[in-house]
MARSE-884916 format. One line per 8 residues: number of its first residue (from 1); for each residue x negated, y, z of C-alpha. Coordinates in nm, 2 decimals, decimal comma. Layout:
<pts>
NUM> X/Y/Z ~ ... $
</pts>
This chain:
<pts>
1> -2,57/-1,17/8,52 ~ -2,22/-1,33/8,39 ~ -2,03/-1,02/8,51 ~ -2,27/-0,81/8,34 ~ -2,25/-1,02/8,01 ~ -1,88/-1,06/7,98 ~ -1,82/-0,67/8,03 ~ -2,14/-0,58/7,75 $
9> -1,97/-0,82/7,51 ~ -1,66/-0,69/7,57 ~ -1,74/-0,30/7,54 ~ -1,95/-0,42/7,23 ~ -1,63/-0,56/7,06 ~ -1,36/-0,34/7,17 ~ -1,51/-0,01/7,30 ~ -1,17/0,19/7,36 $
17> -1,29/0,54/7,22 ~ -1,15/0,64/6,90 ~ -0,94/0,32/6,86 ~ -0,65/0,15/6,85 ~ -0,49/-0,06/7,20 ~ -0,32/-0,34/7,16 ~ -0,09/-0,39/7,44 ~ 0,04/-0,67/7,60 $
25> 0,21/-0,60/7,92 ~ 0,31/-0,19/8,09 ~ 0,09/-0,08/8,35 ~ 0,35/-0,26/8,60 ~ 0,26/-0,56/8,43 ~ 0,56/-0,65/8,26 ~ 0,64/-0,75/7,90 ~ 0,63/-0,54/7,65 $
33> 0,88/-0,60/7,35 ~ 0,65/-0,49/6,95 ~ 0,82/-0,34/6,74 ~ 0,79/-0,33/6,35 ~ 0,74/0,00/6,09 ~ 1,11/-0,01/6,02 ~ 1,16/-0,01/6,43 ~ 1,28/-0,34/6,45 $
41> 1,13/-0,63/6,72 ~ 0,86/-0,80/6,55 ~ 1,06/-1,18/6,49 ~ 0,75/-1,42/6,42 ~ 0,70/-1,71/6,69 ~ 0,50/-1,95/6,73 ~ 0,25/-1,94/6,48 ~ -0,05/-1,72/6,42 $
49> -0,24/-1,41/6,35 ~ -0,49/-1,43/6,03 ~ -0,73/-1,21/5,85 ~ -0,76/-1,18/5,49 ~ -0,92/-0,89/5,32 ~ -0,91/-0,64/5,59 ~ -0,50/-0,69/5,68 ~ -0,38/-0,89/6,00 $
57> -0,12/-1,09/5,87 ~ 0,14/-1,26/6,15 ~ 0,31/-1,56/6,06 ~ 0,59/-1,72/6,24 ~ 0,93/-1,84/6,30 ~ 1,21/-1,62/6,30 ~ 1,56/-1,65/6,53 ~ 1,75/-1,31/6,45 $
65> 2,04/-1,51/6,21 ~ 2,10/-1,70/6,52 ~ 1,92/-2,05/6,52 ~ 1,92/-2,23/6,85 ~ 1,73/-2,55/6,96 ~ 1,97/-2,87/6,95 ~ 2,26/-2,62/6,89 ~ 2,43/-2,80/6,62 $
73> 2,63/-2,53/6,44 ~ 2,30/-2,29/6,45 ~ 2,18/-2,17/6,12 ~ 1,78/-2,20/6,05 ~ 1,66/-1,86/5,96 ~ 1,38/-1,90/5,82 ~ 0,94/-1,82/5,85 ~ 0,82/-1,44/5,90 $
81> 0,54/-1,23/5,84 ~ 0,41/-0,91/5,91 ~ 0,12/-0,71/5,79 ~ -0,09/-0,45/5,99 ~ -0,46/-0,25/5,93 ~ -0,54/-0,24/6,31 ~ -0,31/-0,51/6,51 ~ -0,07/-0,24/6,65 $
89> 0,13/-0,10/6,37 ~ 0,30/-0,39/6,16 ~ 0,48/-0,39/5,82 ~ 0,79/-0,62/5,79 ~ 0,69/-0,83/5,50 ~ 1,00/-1,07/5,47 ~ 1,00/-1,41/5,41 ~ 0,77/-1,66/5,30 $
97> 1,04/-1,83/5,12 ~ 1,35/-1,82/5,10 ~ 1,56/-2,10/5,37 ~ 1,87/-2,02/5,35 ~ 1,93/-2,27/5,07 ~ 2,12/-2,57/5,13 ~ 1,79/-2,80/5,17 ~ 1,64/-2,60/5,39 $
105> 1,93/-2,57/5,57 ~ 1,99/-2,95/5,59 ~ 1,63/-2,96/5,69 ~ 1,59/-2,71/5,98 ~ 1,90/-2,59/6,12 ~ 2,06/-2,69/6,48 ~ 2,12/-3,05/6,35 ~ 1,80/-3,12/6,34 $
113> 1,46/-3,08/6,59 ~ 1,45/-2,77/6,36 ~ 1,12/-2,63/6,18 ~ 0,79/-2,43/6,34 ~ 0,48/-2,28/6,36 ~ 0,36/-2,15/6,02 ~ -0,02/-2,18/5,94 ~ -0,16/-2,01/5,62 $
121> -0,53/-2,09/5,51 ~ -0,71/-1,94/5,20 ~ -0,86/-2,16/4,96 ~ -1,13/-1,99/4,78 ~ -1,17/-2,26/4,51 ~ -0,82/-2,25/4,38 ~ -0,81/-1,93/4,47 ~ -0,47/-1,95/4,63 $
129> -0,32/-1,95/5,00 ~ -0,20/-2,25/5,14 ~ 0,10/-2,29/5,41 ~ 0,21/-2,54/5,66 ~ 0,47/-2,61/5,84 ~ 0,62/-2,86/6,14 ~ 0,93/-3,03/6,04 ~ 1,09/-3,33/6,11 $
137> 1,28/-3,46/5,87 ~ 1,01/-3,69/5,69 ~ 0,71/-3,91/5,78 ~ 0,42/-3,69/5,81 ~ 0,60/-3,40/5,98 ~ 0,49/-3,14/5,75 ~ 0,57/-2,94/5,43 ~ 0,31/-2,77/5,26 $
145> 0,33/-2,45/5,03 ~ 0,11/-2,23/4,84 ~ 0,09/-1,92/4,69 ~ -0,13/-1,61/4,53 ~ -0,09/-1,38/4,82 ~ -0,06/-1,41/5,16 ~ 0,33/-1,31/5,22 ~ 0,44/-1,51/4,95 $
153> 0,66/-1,63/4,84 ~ 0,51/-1,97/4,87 ~ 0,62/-2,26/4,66 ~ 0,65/-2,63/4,80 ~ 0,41/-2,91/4,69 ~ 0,45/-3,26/4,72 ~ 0,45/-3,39/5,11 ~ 0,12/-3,42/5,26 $
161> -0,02/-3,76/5,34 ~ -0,11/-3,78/5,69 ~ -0,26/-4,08/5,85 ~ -0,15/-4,04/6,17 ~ 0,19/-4,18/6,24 ~ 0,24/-4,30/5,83 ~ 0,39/-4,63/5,89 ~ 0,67/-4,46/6,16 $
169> 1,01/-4,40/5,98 ~ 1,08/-4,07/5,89 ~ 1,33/-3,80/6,04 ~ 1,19/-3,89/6,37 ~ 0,92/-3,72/6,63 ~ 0,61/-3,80/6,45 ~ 0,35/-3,54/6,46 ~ 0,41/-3,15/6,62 $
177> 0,27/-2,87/6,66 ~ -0,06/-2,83/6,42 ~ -0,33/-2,60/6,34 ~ -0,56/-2,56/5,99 ~ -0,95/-2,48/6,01 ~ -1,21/-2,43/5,77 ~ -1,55/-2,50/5,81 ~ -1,86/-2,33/5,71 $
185> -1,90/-2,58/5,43 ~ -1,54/-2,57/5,32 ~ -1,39/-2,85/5,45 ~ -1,09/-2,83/5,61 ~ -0,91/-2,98/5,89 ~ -0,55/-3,03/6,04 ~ -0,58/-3,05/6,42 ~ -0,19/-3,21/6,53 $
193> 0,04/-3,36/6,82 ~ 0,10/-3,68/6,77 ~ 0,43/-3,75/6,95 ~ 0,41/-4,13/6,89 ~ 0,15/-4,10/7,20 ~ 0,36/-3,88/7,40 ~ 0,18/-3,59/7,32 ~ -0,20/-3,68/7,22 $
201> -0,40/-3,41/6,99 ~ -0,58/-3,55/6,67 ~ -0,80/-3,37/6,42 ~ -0,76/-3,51/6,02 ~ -0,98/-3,40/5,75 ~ -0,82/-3,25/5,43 ~ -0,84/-3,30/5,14 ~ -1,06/-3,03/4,88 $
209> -0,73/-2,88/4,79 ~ -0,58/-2,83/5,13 ~ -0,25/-2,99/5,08 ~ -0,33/-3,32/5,23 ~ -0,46/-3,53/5,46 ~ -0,79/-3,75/5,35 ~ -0,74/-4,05/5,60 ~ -1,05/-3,92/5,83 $
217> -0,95/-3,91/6,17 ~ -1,08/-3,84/6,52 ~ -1,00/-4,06/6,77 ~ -0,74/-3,92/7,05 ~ -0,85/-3,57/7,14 ~ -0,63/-3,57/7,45 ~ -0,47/-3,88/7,63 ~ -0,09/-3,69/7,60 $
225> 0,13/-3,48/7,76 ~ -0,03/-3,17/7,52 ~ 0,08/-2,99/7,23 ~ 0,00/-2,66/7,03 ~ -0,36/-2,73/6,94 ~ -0,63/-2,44/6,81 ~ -0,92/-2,55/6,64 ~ -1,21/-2,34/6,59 $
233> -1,63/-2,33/6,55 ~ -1,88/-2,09/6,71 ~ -2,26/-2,10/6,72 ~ -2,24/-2,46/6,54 ~ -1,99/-2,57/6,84 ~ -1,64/-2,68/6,78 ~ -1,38/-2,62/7,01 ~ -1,01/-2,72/7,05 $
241> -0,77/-2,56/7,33 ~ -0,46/-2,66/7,39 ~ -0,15/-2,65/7,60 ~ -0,20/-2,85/7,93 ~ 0,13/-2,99/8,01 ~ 0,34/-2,96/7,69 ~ 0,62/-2,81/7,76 ~ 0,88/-2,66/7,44 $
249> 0,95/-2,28/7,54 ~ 0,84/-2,32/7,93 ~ 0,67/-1,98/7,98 ~ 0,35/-2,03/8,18 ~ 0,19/-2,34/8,07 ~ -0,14/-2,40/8,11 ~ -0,47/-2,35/7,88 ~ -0,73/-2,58/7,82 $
257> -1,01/-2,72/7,61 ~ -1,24/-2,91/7,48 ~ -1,59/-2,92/7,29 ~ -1,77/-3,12/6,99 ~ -2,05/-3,11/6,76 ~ -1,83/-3,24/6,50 ~ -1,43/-3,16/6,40 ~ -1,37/-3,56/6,41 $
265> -1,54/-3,59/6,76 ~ -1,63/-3,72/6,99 ~ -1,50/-3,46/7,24 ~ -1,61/-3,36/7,60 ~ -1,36/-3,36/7,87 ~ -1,12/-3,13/7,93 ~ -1,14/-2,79/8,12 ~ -0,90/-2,53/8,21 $
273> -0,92/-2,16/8,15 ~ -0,59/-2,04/8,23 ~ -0,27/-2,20/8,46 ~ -0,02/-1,98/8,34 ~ -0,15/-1,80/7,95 ~ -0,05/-1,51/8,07 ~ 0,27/-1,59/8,11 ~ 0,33/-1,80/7,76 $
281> 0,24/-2,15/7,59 ~ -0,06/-2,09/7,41 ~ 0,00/-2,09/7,03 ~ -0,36/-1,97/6,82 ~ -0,73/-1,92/6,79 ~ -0,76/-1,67/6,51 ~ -1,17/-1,65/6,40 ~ -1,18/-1,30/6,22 $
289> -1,44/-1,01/6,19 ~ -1,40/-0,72/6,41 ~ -1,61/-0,41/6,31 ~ -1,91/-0,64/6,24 ~ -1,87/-0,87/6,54 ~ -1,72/-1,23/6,52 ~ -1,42/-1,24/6,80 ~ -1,19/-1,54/6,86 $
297> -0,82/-1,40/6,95 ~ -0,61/-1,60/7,18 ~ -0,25/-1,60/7,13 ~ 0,10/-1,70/7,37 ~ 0,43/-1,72/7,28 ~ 0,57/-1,52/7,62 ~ 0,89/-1,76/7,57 ~ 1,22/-1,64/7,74 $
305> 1,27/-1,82/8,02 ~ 1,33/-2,16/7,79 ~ 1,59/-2,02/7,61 ~ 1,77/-2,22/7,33 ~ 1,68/-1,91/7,10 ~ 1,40/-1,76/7,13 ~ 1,43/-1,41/6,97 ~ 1,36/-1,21/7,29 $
313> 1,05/-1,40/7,33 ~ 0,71/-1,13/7,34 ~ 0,31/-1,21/7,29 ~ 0,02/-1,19/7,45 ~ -0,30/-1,11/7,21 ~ -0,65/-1,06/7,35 ~ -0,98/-1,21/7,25 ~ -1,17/-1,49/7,43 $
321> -1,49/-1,46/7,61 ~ -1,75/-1,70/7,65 ~ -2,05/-1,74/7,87 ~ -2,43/-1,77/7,84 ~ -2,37/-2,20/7,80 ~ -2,13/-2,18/7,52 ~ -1,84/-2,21/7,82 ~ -1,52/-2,06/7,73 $
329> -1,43/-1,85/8,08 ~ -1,11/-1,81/8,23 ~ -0,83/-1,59/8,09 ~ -0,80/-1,25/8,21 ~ -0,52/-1,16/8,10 ~ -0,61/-0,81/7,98 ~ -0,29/-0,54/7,98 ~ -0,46/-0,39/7,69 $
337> -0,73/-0,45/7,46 ~ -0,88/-0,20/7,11 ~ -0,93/-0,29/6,77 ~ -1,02/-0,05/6,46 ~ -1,05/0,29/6,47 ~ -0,79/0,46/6,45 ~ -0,62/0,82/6,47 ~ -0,28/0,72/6,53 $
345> -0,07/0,84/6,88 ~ -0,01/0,57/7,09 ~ 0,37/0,42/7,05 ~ 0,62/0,44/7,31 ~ 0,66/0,12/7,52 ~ 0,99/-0,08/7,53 ~ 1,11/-0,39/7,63 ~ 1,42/-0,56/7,48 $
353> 1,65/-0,80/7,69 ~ 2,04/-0,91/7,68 ~ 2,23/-0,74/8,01 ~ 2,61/-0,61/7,91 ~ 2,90/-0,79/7,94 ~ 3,26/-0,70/8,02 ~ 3,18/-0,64/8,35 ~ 2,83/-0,42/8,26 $
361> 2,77/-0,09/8,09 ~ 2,48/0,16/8,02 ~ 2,46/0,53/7,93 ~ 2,23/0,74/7,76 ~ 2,22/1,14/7,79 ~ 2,06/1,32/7,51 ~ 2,01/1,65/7,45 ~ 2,09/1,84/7,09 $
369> 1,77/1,94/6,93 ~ 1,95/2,19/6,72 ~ 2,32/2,31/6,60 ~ 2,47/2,06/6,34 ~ 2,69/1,74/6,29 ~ 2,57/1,48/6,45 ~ 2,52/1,29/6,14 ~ 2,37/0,91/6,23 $
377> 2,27/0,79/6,61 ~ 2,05/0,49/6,58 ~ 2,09/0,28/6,82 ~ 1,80/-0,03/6,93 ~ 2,02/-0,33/7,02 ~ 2,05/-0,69/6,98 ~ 2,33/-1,00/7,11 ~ 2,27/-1,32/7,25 $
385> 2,54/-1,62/7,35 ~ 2,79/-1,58/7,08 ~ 2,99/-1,26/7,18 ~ 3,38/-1,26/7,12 ~ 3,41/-0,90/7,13 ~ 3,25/-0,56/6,95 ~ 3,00/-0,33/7,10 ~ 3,19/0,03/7,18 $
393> 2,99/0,32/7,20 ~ 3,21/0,69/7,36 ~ 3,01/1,00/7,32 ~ 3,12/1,28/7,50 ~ 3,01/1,66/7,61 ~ 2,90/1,70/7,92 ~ 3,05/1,99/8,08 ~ 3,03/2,18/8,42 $
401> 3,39/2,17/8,49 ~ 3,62/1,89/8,59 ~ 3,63/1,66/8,49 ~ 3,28/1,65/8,43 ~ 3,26/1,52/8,06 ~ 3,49/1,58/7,73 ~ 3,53/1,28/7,52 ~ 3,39/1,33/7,18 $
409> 3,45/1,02/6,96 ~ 3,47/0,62/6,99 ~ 3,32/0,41/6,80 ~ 3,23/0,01/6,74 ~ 2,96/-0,17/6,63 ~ 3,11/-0,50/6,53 ~ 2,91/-0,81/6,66 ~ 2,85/-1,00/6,36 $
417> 2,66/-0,68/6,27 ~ 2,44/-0,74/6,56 ~ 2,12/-1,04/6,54 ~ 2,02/-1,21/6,84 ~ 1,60/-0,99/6,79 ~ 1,64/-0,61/6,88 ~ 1,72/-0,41/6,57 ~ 1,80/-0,08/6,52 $
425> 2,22/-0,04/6,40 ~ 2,27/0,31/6,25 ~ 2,64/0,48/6,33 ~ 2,77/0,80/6,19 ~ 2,99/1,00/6,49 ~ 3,03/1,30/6,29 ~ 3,07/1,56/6,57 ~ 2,96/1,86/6,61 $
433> 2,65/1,93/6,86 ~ 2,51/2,29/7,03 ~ 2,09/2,32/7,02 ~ 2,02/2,28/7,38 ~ 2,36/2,11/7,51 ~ 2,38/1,79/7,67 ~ 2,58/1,45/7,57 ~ 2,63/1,17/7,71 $
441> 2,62/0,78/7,51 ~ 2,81/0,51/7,71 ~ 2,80/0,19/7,58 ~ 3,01/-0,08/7,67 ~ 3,20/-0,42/7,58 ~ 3,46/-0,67/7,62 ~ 3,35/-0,95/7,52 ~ 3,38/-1,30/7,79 $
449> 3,08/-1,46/7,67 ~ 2,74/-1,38/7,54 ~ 2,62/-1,03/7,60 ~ 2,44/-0,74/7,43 ~ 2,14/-0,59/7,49 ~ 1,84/-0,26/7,44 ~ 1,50/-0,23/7,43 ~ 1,43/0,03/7,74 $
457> 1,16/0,24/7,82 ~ 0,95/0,51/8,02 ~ 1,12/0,83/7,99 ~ 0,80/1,04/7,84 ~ 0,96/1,33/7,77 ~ 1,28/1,56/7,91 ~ 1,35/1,42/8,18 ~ 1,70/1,51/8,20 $
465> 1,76/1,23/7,90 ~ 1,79/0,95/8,11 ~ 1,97/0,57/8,12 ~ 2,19/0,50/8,33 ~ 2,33/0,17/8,40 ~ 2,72/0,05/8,57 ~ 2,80/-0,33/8,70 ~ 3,22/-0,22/8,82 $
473> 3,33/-0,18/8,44 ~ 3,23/0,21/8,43 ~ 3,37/0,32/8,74 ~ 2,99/0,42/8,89 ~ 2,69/0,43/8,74 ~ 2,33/0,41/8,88 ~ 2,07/0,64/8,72 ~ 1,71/0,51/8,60 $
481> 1,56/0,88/8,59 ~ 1,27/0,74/8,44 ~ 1,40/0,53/8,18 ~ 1,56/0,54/7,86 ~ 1,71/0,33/7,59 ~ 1,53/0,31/7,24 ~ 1,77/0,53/7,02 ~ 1,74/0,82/6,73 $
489> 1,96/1,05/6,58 ~ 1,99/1,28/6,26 ~ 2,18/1,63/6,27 ~ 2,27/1,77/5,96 $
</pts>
């Protein structure tokens, strides 16, 4: 009878026909890298997904300029968000406000613990939209913002009062990661890490205009050693997961949770859903309407391997399922999941990571899709670990003769061009190509640190425009006949 409930519910929610898949991992199972409408990665960590009016809107923190955890030279780059009518196609919306002012700077960059996980909440009596944020350079450990729309920008208020940890100096490891909710009746809540406790999780009541605390708090949700709270209410139950142990960028942390039939408590013991969230830390609960049904999605951060930056990082996205007794069950971990209808071809999959160094190349063969000057080639490429050297690109003709290929032109992409989140850099060769002939991209480097990287995928199509990748400086190379790098290219 569970089986049978959990797979009604499911194909009640998110019957596949005629919509839109969200995917999380390829059908190997490995992580898949989203991209934006401009083609870029999607660059929002560590904060949510929300739903106002009918647009998904995915807030987080961005680390393409650079930042790095305890890196003391590293710039803060600022909070992200993206919109998107069915979860799979997202619009780069910018900033939320601008950081990259000197306080901001002095606030969050590499000198500090830095600044996280972006929260936005509508307030339907003021009529305005009201953002948090985790910092750590005063007492409470937030700075709140609001603003008439839902990108922004968003305009700082005065510091929220918080409760928990108010008599604790400030600049120091108050409270962490948080999450806003709003009752049926209005009221809202901030559910927060209280880092004073090593790592307990605490609910406060706000105040009517969401920019505050109101000095109502629950008694210790968790006894520590947990972070990254979700709060959230169905069928008059409220329910809290969280990440069981902390752990700041581990990938594959666990998921647990607990229950109340109130937002201050008391709350049941814990229980665990998933060892691993699919491969991430968990970071949301998003409560939102999907055509006509009420569904709960479950984020991760899929972190990179605890890197200092985190701009490589992916997601995971699916909703939760509960059983007959109000019982959250375990995480499935679904490769896919559909939203909204939708008429749209499914994207190409790709997944973006850091591989060439001096000692590393990679190759592309394309073929000419008509006679012309090749006018741009748009390349999908990012940097990681401070290169000291450009990126070279050589294009050549590939030719039946010996030797086997005609150089064509060289050119560099210089690497403070390059961010550390995949994005696509547009050259200009300006050679001339033949409809139906065959080139050849090789892309290489000097540099003795850092390296660059691509987003790669399944070759689809032609199958004769593969990758190709060398680890002896160019003198071999070992073909991927199924796989290709994420590139474009204009012929005039």
């Amino acid at each position: 009878m569970m089986k049978f409930y959990i797979a009604s519910l499911l194909f009640l929610c998110f019957s596949v026909v005629s919509k839109s898949q969200v995917t999380n991992f390829s059908p190997e199972g490995k992580q898949l890298t989203r991209f934006d409408n401009l083609g870029n990665a999607v660059d929002a960590h560590d904060g949510e997904i929300a739903l106002f009016n009918g647009t998904y809107y995915l807030y987080g923190t961005s680390y393409d300029c650079g930042f790095e955890w305890n890196n003391k030279t590293a710039p803060f780059c600022g909070f992200k968000t993206y919109s998107s009518k069915d979860m799979v196609s997202w619009k780069d919306e910018g900033f939320l406000f601008d950081a990259q002012t000197p306080l901001w700077q002095s606030r969050c960059d590499g000198k500090t613990y830095g600044c996280f996980r972006p929260h936005v909440i509508y307030n339907k009596k003021n009529k305005n939209y009201v953002l948090w944020i985790n910092v750590y350079d005063n007492v409470s450990g937030y700075r709140v913002f609001t603003s008439k729309t839902p990108i922004g920008p968003f305009t700082e208020v005065a510091e929220p009062k918080i409760a928990v940890n108010s008599n604790m100096p400030a600049a120091g490891l108050n409270n962490g990661d948080h999450d806003l909710f709003i009752d049926d009746d209005g009221t809202g809540y901030l559910a927060l890490t209280d880092w004073r406790t090593k790592g307990s999780i605490v609910v406060e009541q706000l105040t009517p205009d969401y920019l505050s605390g109101n000095g109502k708090v629950s008694s210790p949700v968790t006894e520590g050693k947990t972070e990254a709270p979700a709060l959230f209410k169905r069928n008059g139950i409220y329910y809290i997961t969280y990440s069981d142990p902390n752990c700041g960028y581990c990938s594959a942390t666990g998921t647990s949770y607990k229950t109340a039939k109130s937002p201050l408590g008391p709350w049941s013991a814990g229980k665990k859903i998933s060892d691993n969230s699919c491969g991430g830390q968990p970071s949301f609960v998003s409560t939102m309407k999907v055509n006509a049904q009420t569904i709960y999605l479950y984020g991760s951060d899929l972190w990179n391997n605890a890197a200092k930056n985190e701009a490589q990082a992916n997601y995971y996205w699916a909703p939760l399922t509960f059983a007959e007794d109000g019982s959250i069950n375990p995480l499935n971990c679904l490769t896919t999941f559909a939203v909204k209808k939708s008429t749209r071809t499914p994207a190409e999959s790709f997944s973006a990571s850091c591989e060439l160094d001096k000692t590393k190349q990679r190759s592309q063969i394309f073929t000419a899709t008509k006679s012309g000057k090749l006018n741009t080639f748009v390349l999908n490429t990012l940097k990681s670990g401070y290169p000291d050297a450009d990126l070279e690109l050589n294009f050549y003709e590939l030719t039946t003769g010996s030797p086997a290929k005609k150089l064509l032109k060289k050119l560099s992409i210089p690497r403070d061009s390059i961010g550390w989140s995949a994005k696509n850099i547009s050259t200009s060769p300006q050679i001339d190509l033949v409809s139906g002939k065959q080139y050849l991209l090789v892309i290489s480097t000097q540099t003795s640190k850092g390296c660059y990287g691509f987003a790669l995928g399944n070759l689809t199509e032609n199958l004769t425009d593969f990758t190709a990748s060398s680890t002896d400086m160019g003198q071999s190379f070992q073909a991927e006949k199924q796989r290709k790098i994420k590139y474009s290219y204009t012929i005039n």
